[in-house]
N, C-alpha and C positions, 0 to 999 in steps of 0.2 A: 671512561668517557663521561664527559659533563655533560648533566641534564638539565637546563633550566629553567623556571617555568615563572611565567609572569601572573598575578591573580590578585585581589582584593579580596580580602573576609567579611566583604557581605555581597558576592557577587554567587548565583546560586548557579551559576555554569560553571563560574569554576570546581565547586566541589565536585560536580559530577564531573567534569571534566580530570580533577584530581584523583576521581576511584577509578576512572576508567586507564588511565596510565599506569596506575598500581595495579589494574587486573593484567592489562601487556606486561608488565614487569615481572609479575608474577609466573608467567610463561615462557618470561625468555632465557635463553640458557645463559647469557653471558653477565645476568640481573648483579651479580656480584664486581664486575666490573664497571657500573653505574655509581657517579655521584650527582645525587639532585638538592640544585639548590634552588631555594623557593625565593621570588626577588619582588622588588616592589609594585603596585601600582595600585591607581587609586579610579575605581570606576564612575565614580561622580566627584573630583573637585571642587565643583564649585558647591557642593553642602558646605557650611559656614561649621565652625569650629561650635562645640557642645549644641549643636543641633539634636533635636530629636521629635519624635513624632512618628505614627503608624508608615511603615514603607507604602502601605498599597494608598495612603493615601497620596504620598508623595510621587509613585507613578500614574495616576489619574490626573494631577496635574500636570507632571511635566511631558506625558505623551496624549493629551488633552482628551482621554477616551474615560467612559463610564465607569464607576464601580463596579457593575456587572461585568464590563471585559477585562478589569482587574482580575476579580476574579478567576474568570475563563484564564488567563494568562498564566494565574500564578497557579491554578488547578493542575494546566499541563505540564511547569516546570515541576512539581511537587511529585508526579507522577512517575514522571520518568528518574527524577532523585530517586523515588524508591525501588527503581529496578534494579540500583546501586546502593541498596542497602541502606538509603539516607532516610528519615524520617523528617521530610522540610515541616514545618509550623509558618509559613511565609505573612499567613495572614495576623499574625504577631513581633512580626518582625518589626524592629526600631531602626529610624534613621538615624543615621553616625556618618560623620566624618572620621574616616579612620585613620589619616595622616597621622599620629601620633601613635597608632596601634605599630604603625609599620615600623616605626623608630625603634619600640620596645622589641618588637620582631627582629631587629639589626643587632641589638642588643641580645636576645636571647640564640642566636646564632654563634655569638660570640664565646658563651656559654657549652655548645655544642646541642643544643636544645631548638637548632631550627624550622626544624619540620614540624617536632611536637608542639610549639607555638603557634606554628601555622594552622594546624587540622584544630588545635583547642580552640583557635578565634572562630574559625568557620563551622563551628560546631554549635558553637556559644550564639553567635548571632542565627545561625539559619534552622537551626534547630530547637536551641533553648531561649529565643528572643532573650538575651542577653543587650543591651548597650553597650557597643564599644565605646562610644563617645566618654562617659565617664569614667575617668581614671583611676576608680579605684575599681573598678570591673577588669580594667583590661590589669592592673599590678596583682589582683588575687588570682588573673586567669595564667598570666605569666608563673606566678609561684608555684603553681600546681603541676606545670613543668621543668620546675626545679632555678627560675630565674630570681634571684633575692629581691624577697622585695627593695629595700632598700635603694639598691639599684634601678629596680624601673620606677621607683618614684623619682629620681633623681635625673633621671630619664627624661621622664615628662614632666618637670620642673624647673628644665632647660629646651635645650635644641642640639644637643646630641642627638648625632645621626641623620639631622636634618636633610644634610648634603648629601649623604648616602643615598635617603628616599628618593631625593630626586634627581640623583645622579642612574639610579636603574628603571627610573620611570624615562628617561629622557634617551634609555640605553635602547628602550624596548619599543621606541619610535623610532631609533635606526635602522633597526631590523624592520621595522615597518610593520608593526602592532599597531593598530586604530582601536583595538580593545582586549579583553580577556575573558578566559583564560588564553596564553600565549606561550608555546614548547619549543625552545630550541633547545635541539638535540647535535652534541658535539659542533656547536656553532655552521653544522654543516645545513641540516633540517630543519625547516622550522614545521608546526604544526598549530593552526589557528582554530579556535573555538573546540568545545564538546565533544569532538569525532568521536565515530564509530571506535570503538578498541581495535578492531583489525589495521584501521588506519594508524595506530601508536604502533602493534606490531609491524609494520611495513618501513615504520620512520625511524624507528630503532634500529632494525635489523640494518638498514639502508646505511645509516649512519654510522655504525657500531664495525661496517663492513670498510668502508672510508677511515673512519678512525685508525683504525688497525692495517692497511693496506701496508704492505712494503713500499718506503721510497722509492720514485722511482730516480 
């Protein structure tokens, strides 16, 4: 059964939202008959191509609230990441347009190396304040799961894959994603935002059960 998950790597619900799918996975008995593919999207667009700059200050502006509810903000997402094993650094996080990450992630798919692309970017930015935005950040982070460089420079030194990214950004508003993280499970499920792990157990099982049903 196809699992697929819509997410941005600098979006800090989706990782958790990421572990917590892999904890239901992790429990379900049929985990070997699961393939999940990780697909595009972009949770700020309009950040301008080789942007950069503190993220918290970039949310102070564009949700017009203080430094201190930054703060508070990114305190709680930080928090609960680490119930998930995640160590966020948010308050060093950099702004990026990641449009160009997504491309080399199309790319690194190709490879067979899609997921490990996926979990290194959201690692890189929400943990290691890493810049995606610079291309020689995201072509050393690619290599390191075995993408040539060579290739992801040539990558983003065109517009390969272009159409790709936004041919599954465009896919995951059909389904009727207004954000992410976003799970459809066997195209039958969908499940929106961070849920509870019971709630992935429930949309799995559900689906997995549909999948497999005898025609009727």
């Amino acid at each position: 059964m196809l699992v697929e998950v819509w997410s941005d790597f600098v979006c800090p619900w989706c990782y958790i939202g990421k572990r917590r799918l892999e904890t239901a996975l992790s429990r379900f008995e049929h985990a070997g008959d699961i393939e999940i593919v990780w697909r595009s999207f972009q949770l700020d667009p309009s950040t301008p191509p080789g942007a950069d700059g503190p993220v918290s200050e970039s949310l102070r502006t564009k949700y017009g609230v203080s430094a201190e509810q930054v703060v508070q903000m990114n305190e709680r997402v930080t928090t609960l990441a680490a119930a998930e094993g995640l160590d966020y650094h948010l308050d060093t996080a950099r702004v990026a347009n990641t449009f160009d990450a997504h491309r080399v992630a199309h790319l690194a798919r190709e490879h067979g190396v899609g997921p490990e692309l996926h979990e290194r970017l959201m690692r890189a930015h929400l943990i290691e304040s890493v810049h995606l935005g610079t291309p020689e950040n995201v072509v050393r982070l690619a290599a390191e799961v075995g993408v040539p460089e060579d290739e992801s420079r040539r990558v983003l030194d065109g517009d390969d894959y272009a159409g790709d990214v936004r041919a599954e950004i465009d896919l995951a508003r059909q389904f009727g994603a207004g954000g992410v993280p976003f799970f459809v499970m066997g195209r039958t499920h969908g499940v929106s935002g961070a849920q509870p792990v019971e709630v992935f157990d429930g949309a799995l099982a559900e689906a997995y059960r549909r999948a497999t049903a005898p025609a009727q």
